[in-house]
N, C-alpha and C positions, 0 to 999 in steps of 0.2 A: 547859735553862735553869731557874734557882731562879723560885720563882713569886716571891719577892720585885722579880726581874732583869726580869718581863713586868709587872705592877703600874709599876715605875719608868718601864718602855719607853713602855707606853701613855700615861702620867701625861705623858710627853715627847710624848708627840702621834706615835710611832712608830708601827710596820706591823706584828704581829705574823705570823710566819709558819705557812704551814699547820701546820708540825710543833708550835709552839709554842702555837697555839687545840687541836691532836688533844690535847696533854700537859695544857693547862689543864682541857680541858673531861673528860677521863680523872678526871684529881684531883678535880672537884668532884663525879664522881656518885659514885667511891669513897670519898670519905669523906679522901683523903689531904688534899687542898686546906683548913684550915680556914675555918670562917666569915668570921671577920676578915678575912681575904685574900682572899676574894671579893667582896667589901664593900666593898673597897678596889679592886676591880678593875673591880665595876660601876662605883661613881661616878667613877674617871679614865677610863671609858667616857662614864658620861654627859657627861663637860664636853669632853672630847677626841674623842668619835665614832668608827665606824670608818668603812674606807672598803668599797666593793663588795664584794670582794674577801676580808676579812676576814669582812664579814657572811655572805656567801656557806659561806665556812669553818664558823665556827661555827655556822651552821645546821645544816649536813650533821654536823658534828661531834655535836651536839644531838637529830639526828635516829635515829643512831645507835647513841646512849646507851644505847638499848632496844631493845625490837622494835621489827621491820619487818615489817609486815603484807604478807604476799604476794598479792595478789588475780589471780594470771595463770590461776588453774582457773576463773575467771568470764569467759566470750566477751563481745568487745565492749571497749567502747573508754570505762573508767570515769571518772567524771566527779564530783568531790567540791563540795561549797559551804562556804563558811567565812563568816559575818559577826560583824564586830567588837564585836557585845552592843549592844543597845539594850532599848525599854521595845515590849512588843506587839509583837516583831517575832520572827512564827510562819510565817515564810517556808518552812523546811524543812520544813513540814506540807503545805503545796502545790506548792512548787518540785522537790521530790522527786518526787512522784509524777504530776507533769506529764510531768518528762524521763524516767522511769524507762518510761512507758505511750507512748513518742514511740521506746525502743528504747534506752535511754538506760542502763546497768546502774548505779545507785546505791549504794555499798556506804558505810556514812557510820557514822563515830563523832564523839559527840557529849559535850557538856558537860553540866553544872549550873549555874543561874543563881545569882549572888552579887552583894550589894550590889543598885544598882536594876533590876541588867537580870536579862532571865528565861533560863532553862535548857529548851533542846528536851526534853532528856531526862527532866524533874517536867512538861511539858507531854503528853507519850504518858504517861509513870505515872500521869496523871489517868484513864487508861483504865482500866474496870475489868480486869485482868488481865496486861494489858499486861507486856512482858519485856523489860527494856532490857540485863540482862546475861545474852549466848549463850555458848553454846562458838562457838570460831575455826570450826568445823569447821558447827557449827548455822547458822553469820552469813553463809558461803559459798553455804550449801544454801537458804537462804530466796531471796540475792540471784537462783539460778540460778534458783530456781522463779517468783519474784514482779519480777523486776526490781529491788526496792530492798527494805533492809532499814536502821535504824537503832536503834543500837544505845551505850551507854556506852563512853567510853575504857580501856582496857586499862591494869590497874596497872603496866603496866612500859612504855606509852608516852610517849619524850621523859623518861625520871626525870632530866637532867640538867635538863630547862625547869624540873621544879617544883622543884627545890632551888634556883635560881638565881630562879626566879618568886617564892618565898616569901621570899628575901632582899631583891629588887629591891622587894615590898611594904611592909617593915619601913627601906627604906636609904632611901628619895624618889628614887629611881631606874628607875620602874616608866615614865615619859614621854619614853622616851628610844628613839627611830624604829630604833636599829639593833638593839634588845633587844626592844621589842614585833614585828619585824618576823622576829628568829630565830626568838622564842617562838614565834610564828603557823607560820608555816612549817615547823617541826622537825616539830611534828605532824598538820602536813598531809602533809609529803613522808614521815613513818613510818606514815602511814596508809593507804597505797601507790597511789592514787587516780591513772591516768593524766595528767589532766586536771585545773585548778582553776582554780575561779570565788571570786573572793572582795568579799565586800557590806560595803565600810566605808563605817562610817558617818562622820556630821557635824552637829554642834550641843549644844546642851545636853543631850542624853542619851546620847551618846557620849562616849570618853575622847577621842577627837580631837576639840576643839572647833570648828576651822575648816579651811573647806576646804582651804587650803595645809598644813597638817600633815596632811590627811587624801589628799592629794596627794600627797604625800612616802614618807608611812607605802606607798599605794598603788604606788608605782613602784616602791618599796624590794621590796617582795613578788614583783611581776610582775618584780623581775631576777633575785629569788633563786631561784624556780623556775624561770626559763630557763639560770640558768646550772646546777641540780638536772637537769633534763633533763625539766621539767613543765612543759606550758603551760600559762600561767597569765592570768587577764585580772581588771582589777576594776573594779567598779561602783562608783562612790562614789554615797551617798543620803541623802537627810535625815534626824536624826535631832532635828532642835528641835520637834517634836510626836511623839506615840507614833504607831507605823503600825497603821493601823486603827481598828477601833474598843474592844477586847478587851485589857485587860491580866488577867492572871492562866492558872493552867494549865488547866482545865477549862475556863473562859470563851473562851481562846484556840483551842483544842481544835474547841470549837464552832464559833465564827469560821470555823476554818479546811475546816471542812466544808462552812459554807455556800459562802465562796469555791471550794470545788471543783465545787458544786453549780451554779455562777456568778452568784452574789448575794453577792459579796463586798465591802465597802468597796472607792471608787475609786481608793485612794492604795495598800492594799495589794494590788489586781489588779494596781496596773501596776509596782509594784515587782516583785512574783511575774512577772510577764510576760520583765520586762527582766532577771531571773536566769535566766533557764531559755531565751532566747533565749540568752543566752552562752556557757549550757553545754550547749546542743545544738549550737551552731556551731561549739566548739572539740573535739567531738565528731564532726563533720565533714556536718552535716546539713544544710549551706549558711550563705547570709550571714543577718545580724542580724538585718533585716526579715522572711526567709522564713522564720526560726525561729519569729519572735514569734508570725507566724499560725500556725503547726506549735501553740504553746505553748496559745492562745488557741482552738484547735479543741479541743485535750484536755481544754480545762473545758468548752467549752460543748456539746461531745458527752457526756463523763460518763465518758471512758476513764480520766480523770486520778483520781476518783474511786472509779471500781472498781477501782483500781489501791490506792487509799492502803486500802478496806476489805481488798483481799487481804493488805497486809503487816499491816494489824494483827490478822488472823484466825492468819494464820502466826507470828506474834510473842507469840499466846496474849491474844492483845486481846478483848472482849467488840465482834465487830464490830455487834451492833444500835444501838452506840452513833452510826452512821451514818446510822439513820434515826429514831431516838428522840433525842435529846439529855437526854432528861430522864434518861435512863440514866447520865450522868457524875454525879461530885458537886456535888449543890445545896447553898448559901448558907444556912442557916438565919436568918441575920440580914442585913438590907439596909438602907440608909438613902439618899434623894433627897437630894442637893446641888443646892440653887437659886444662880441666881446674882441676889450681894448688890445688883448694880442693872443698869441696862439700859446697851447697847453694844455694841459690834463685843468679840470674842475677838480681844485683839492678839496675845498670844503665850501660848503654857501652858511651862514647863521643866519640860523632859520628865524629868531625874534627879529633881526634885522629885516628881512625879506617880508615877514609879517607886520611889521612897520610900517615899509614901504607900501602894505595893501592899506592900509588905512589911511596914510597921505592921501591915496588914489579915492578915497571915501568908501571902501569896501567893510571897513571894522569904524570900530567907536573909540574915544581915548573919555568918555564916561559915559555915565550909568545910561542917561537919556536920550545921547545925540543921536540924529535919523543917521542910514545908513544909504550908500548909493548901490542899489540890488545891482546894477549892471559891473560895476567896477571889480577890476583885480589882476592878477597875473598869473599870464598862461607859462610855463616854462617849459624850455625847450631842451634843455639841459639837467642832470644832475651830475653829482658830485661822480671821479673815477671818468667820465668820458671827456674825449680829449675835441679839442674846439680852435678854427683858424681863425686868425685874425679877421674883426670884422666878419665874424660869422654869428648869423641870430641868435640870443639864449633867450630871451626873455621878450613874452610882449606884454607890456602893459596899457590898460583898457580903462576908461574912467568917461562921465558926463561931466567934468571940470577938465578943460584942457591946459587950465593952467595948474595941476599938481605933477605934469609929467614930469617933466624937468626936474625938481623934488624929489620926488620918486626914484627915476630914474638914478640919481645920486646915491640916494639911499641903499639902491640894491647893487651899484657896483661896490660901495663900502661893505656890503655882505658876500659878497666874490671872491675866493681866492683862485688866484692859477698860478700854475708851476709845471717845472719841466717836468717832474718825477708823477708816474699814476700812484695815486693814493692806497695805502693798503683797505682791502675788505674790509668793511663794518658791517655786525650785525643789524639785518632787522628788528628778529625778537628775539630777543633778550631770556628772558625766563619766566616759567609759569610758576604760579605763588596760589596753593590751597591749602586745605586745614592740616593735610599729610606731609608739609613740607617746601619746598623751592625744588622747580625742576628745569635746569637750565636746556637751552635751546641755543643751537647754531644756525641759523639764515643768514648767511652771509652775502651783503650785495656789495658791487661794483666789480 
């Protein structure tokens, strides 16, 4: 069929058939498909939809496109994490090498942060030494030795999602549940990981801003990998405060040591908790509850920790940075953010405060620009606690001392205060697997 012939079909609210997504999705990583015509095919996607079926298709099709990471020379029954970009949220700093030190084989590639959310991969590069790109054959031999190893994405993984991802960026076609749900998936299922957990998020520092799309997005995922032949489960979590306390890569770094050490902030232990219970369950290490504690004995024994110093010893990391911190890069310039008067923290938006790390040169606002490992914001405050005038919430840290002031602006416009304490908001949200949605109360503030 003429790509013109599946453009009209879809645009009609049609079905397209397997053969017709393999031929479309052929053409656009070759080059035959042009621009135009994919562009015209995402947006009678986005207003027309697909159904299960279709998505499913072009996922596999998608995934395809490129390599397929083989991980079957790794024993054990591999377990990947996926979450959907937030602000502070250095979960695969601890959720890795909890499961990995529980018997768990980790074998993970990983992104760059762009726009407000941050990148695992400028988070380990904050290490001095640190190697985020191995040979296939180096990425294998770590995982056998150490249990987990992570690592950057492979230029030839999913090439059809980024020709397609880069168009969808430029077309307003980028919030559309059956294309954010292929793209997710394409290179998770080509990153050959038995098993997947996936951490979507919700709120203002997410791209899903509420729960029902972030529900959606979530079930969308967990049918495409059962019907890929991956179990797949996901957490949906809050995303309208940053997690933790730490935004930036060395800052987060830090963070995430001390959480292994088990002095971590209490929103991001029990996020890290409730990941690594799911992907040790679907891993086969029993139900939920007996993972948690499985989860929660490897930090506070220390197993989970000399597990993350071994991969990054293996990975060419500077591991003293494990018991020194001052060994990562320091901030040469800092500046205290008080707040402008007294009240409860009603809400912070979190894309906002994620903003403001990138001002400070902590994130990137495109694909290539370097990043400042030192820079970002510690916070000293979250939403629910009540604060006097002129009292500290925020420090921010950068090697340009002229973005403070910028900055600075930027996260008081992300501030709210009032007299009234804010009502509880959930943590997490609800769990999403092949048997259904199982909603959860954690209520913080």
């Amino acid at each position: 069929m003429r790509m013109y012939d599946m453009i009209l079909k879809k645009r009609g609210g049609g079905e397209l058939t397997p053969a017709e997504i393999s031929e479309l999705v052929s053409g656009i990583t070759d080059g035959s498909v042009p621009d135009y015509q994919t562009a015209a095919f995402l947006m009678a996607v986005y207003f027309r939809g697909m159904t299960k079926a279709e998505t499913a298709e072009l996922t596999g099709c998608m995934a395809r496109s490129g390599d397929m990471v083989d991980l079957s020379s790794i024993p054990g029954v591999k377990v990947d994490k996926h979450s959907t970009g937030g602000v502070g949220d250095k979960t695969t700093l601890i959720v890795a090498p909890v499961v990995a030190s529980l018997g768990v084989p980790v074998a993970k590639m990983s992104g760059r942060g762009l726009g407000h959310t941050g990148g695992t991969i400028d988070k380990l590069e904050s290490i001095p030494g640190f190697q985020t790109a191995l040979s296939v054959e180096r990425f294998y031999e770590i995982v056998r030795e150490t249990g987990l190893a992570v690592v950057g994405q492979t230029g030839n993984l999913a090439p059809a999602d980024k020709k397609l991802y880069a168009l969808r960026d430029v077309t307003a076609t980028v919030d559309s549940i059956p294309l954010i749900a292929a793209s997710i998936m394409s290179k998770k299922i080509a990153a050959g990981a038995d098993r997947i957990v996936l951490d979507v998020k919700t709120g203002s520092g997410a791209f899903m801003k509420t729960v029902e799309e972030s529900l959606s997005l979530a079930k969308t995922m967990v049918e495409i990998g059962g019907h890929m032949g991956r179990e797949t489960a996901a957490v949906i979590t809050d995303m309208d405060r940053p997690l933790g306390e730490a935004i930036g890569n060395a800052l987060e770094v830090r963070e995430a040591v001390e959480t292994l050490r088990g002095n971590g902030p209490a929103d991001l232990v029990e996020v890290c908790l409730e990941l690594s219970a799911n992907m040790l369950s679907l891993a086969g290490k029993g139900e939920i509850d007996a993972c948690r504690a499985l989860a929660a004995e490897a930090l506070s024994s220390g197993a989970a920790l000399e597990r993350f110093r071994r991969m990054v010893a293996a990975q060419g990391g500077d591991p003293r940075v494990i018991d020194d911190p001052s060994l990562l890069p320091q901030a040469p310039h800092r500046l205290s953010v008080a707040a402008p008067r007294g009240g409860f923290i009603v809400s912070m938006d979190t894309q906002r405060i994620g903003l403001a790390s990138v001002v400070l040169g902590a994130g990137r606002e495109t694909k290539d620009a370097p990043v400042d490992p030192s820079a970002g914001i510690l916070l000293k405050v979250k939403p629910g606690q009540r604060v006097e005038p002129g009292e500290e919430i925020a420090v921010l840290l950068t090697s340009r001392e002229e973005t403070l002031a910028p900055a600075r602006e930027r996260f008081y416009d992300a501030v709210v205060i009032a007299g009234e304490r804010p009502a509880p908001v959930p943590l997490l949200f609800a769990r999403v697997h092949q048997n259904g949605v199982e909603w959860l109360d954690n209520r913080v503030n």
